[in-house]
N, C-alpha and C positions, 0 to 999 in steps of 0.2 A: 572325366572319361569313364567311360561303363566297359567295368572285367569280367566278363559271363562268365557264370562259375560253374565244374561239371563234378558233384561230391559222387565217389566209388563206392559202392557196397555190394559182396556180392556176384560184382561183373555188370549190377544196374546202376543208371545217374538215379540219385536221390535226393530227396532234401529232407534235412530232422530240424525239430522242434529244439530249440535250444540244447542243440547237442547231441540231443539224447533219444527223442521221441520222434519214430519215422512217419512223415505226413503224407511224402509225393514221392512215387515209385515215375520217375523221368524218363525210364525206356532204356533202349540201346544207346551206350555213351557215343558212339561212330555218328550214331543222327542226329543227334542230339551237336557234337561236334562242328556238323555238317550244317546245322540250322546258327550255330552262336556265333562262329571264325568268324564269319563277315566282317565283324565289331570288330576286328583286331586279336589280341592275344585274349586265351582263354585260362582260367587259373581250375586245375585239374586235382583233386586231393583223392588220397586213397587214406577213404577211412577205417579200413580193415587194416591195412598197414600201421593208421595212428594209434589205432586201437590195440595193436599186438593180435589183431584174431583171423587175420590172412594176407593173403596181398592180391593185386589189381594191376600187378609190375608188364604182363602183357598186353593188355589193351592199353596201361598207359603209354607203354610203348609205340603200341600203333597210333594211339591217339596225334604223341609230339610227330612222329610222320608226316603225316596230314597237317599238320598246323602250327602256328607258335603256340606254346603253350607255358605254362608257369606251373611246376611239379610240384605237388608237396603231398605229406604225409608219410611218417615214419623214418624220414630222414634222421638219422643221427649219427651219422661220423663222416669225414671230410671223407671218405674211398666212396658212399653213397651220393652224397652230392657231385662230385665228379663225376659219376657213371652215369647222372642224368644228363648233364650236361654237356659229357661225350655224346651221349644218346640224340640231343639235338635240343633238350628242353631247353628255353627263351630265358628261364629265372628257374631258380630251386624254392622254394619256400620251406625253410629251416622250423621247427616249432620248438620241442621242450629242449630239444638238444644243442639251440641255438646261445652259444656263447663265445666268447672274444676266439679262444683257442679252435674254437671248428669254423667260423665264419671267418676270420685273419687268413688263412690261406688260400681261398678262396679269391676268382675274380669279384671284386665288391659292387659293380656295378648289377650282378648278376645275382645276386643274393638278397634273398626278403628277409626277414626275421619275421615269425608268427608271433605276436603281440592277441592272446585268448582274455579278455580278461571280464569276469563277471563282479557285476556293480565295482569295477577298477583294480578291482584283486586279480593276479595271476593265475589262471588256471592250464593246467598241463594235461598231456595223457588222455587223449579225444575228448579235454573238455571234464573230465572227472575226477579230476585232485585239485583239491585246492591247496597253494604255495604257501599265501601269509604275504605273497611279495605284492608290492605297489608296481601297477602297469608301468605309470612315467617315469621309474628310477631305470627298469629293466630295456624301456626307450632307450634312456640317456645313457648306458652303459655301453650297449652297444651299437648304437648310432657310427662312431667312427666305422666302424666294422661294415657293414652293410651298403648295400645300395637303396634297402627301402622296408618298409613295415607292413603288415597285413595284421588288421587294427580288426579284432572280432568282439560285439559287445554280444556276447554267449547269450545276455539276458532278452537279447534282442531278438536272435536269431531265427527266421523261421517262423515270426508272429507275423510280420508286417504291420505290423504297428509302428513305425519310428525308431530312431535311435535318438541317442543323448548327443545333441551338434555341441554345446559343451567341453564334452569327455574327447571329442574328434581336434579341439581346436587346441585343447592343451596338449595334444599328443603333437600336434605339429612343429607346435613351438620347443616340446623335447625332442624332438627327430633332428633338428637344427635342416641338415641341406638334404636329408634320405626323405622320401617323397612316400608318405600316406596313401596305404589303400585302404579303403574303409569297410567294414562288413558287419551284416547283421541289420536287420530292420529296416534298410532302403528300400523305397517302394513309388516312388514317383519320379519324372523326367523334372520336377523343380528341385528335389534335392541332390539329383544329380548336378544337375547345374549350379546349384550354390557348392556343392565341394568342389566341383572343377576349378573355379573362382578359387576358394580358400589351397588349393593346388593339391587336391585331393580326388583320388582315383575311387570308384565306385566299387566293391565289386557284390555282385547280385545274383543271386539264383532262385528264392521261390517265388517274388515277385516276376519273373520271367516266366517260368515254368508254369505257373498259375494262370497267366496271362493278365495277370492284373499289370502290367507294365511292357505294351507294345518295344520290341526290342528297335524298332524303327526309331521311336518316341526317344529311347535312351541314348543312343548313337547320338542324333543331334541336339539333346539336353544344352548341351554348355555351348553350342554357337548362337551369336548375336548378328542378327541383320543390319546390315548397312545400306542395302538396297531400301530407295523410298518405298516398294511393292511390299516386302517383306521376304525377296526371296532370294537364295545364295547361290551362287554359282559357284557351277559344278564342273570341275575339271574329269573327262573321261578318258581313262586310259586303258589299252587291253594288259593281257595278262606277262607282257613283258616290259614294259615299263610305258610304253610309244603314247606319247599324249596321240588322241584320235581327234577330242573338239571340246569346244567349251560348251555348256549347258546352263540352264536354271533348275533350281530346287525348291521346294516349299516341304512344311510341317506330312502333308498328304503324301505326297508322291516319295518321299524317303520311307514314308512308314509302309506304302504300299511295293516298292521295291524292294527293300528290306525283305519281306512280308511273301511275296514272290520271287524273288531271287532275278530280278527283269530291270533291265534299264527302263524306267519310269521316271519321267521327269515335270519340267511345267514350262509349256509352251507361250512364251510373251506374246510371239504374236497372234496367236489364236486364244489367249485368256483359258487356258484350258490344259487336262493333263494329259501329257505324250506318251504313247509307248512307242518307244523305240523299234522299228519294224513291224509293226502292226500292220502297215499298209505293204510295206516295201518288201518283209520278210530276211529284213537286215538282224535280226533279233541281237537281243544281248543278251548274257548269264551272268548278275550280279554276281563278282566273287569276293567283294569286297568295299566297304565305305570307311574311310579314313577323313579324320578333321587336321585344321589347319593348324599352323602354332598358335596363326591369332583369334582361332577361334570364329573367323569369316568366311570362311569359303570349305567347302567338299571335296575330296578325289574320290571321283568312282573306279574302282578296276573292274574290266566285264570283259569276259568273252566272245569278240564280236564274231557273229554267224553273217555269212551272204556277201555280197562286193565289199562293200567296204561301209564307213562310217558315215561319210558326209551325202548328203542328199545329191550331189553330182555323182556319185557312183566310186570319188575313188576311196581309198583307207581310209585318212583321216583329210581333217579340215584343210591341210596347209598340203593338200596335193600327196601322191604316191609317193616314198621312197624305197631304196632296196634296207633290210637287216637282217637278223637270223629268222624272226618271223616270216617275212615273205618269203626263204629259202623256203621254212618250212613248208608254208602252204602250196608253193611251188611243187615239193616233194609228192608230198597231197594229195596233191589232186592232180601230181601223173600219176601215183598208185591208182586212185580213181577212177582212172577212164581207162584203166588196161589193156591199152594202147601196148601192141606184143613189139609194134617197132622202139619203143620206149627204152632206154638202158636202163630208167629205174624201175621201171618195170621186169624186165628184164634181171635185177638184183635182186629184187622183190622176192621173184620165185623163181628162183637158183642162187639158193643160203650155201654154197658151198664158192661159187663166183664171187657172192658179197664178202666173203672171212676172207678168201684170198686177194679182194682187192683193198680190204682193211688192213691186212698183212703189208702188203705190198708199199701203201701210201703211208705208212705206221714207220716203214722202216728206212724209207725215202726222207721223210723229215727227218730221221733223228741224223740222218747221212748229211744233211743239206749244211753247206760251208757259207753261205752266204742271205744275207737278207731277204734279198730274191725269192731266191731259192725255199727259204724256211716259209714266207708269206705264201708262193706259191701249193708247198706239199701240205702246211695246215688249210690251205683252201680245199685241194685234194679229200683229205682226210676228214674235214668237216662235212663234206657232202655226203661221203659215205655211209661215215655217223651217222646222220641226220634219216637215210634210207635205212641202216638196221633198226635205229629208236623207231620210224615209223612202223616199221616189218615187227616189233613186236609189243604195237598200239600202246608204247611210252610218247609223252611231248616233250618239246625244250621246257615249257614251265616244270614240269617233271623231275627235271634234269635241273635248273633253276632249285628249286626248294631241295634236293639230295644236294646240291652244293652248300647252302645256306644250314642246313642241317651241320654239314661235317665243318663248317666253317665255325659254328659254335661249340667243338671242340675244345677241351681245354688242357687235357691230356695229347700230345704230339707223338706219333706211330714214327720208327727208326725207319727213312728211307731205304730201302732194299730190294735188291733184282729179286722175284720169285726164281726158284728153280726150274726150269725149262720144262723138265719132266712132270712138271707138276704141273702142266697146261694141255 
């Protein structure tokens, strides 16, 4: 699996030369952000932070917002790691400061270890001290401890030239069951797919940034065809979870989706590549390609724009149903047609009608003695919602990822009423 990587200096994404020597000034990390997520989680380092010579703790901030991300640089004591992790980051990535004592209390699922090591020696301190210690003892040490290792060959780094597959396999075999990410020198969608295989996670940044490795290309590295055609199907889903329909994919049309951020696909029965509402103006916004366990099949999540999914007109393949989605769009597009006989419309604009009927349905549920009852007033009350979120251009996906965020929380807030007066 390919971890696009977003390295900090500055407040710019960059990539250095083995550590040290800056080659690619990357832009605004937001776009940059904005162009990688697709792939999944993205591994985010602040290297002003590893370095001691500033920090990047804001925009890392925004960064995890927007995305899963995996944090690292300058992490060194279990109240910093925690504060990402409250923050919403996906994984902390630990480096010099990673040992039994700071990684032990810690969720371990959620903990990398930075494994730096040049020609297999240990190197700390953004890459600039050398230890004396051997990479695969300081593996096996803390192996228990962790969820997983970020394997950097420093010698590699930032050349594109290769890395040592070697030095990757003996590190697996001292990880025991914490799962290898590999870094430094990967530069093609074949050796992506050979560590997927040995169960090792890619992670890549000036071969992307360079564009000598289409990030389309990386994405489906490690899937294997089973279709005689050579092409895999694609399950599509919008951005709450609702399968819409099944599809085909081929090498082209993921690199060109990917590439464009467009549902693009491969049509069997026309031998030919699809866009998605080209003709119809059903369009889709690629927000996402995920691989399967077994490595056969795609899930696209997209955005879909216009009636609906399926070429008869309704959402998805398998006919209309109601969810929180169709409230939304419901909501939608009565704001839309500002229709004055409308009541959400009507709530729309008169903010002072919609806080008092949020009030109102807010204080009703928490009154409600019976099932009924409580099913009824969260009905109430969801509706309302759903007309302030739109009245101040937030979505339920919105609302969806600010859950998912505070859900990887690790530290637990003391339940308590606010002070009345203080609203």
């Amino acid at each position: 699996m390919i971890v696009p990587s977003i390295d900090l200096m500055n407040g710019r994404a960059v990539q250095l030369r083995r550590g040290r020597e800056k080659v690619l000034d990357g832009g605004d990390p937001l776009e940059r952000l904005d162009e990688l997520s697709i792939a999944g989680e993205v591994a985010v380092i602040d290297l002003d932070a590893a370095l001691g010579t500033g920090s990047n703790a804001e925009i890392v901030r925004e960064l995890v917002r927007r995305a899963p991300c995996r944090v690292g640089g300058g992490i060194r004591s279990i109240d910093t790691a925690r504060e990402w992790l409250d923050t919403g980051a996906a994984r902390v990535i630990i480096g010099t400061a990673a040992t039994p004592e700071i990684c032990a209390p810690l969720p371990r699922d959620r903990v990398i270890a930075a494994v730096d090591a040049e020609h297999g020696e240990l190197v700390v301190e953004g890459w600039q001290t050398r230890t004396g210690r051997d990479a695969f003892d300081v593996i096996r040490a803390l192996a228990p401890y962790v969820g997983g290792f970020l394997l950097t060959q420093v010698e590699h780094e930032g050349v594109m030239q290769g890395f040592d597959w070697t030095f990757v396999q003996r590190a697996v075999e001292a990880a025991g069951g914490a799962r290898i990410t590999a870094a430094g020198g990967i530069t093609t969608a074949g050796e992506i797919a050979a560590l997927d295989a040995l169960g090792v996670d890619a992670q890549v940044g000036m071969a992307l940034y360079a564009g000598a490795l289409p990030l389309g290309d990386a994405i489906v590295a490690p899937l294997t065809a089973r279709d005689p055609d050579g092409l895999w199907p694609t399950v599509v889903c919008d951005e709450h979870g609702k399968t819409l329909g099944l599809v085909w994919s081929q090498a082209e049309t993921v690199r060109r989706a990917v590439a464009e951020r467009r549902g693009i696909y491969w049509s069997r029965s026309r031998g030919e590549v699809w866009e998605k509402g080209a003709t119809s103006g059903n369009t889709q916004e690629l927000l996402r390609a995920d691989l399967d366990c077994d490595r056969d099949t795609l899930r696209f999540t997209v955005r879909q724009a216009g009636s609906g999914f399926c070429h008869t007109g309704a959402t998805t393949c398998w006919g209309d149903g109601f969810d929180f989605g169709t409230l939304e769009r419901v909501v939608a597009s009565a704001v839309a047609t500002g229709d004055p006989a409308s009541g959400t419309v009507r709530l729309v604009r008169d903010p002072d009608l919609l806080a008092a009927k949020l009030a109102e349905e807010a204080m009703e549920l928490a009154r409600a003695n019976t099932t009924n009852e409580a099913v009824h007033e969260t009905a109430d009350l969801l509706y309302f919602a759903l007309v302030a979120l739109q009245r101040s251009g937030g979505t339920l996906d919105d609302v969806r990822r600010e859950l998912e965020r505070r859900h990887r929380r690790v530290t637990r807030r003391p339940m308590q009423a606010k002070d009345r007066r203080e609203t």
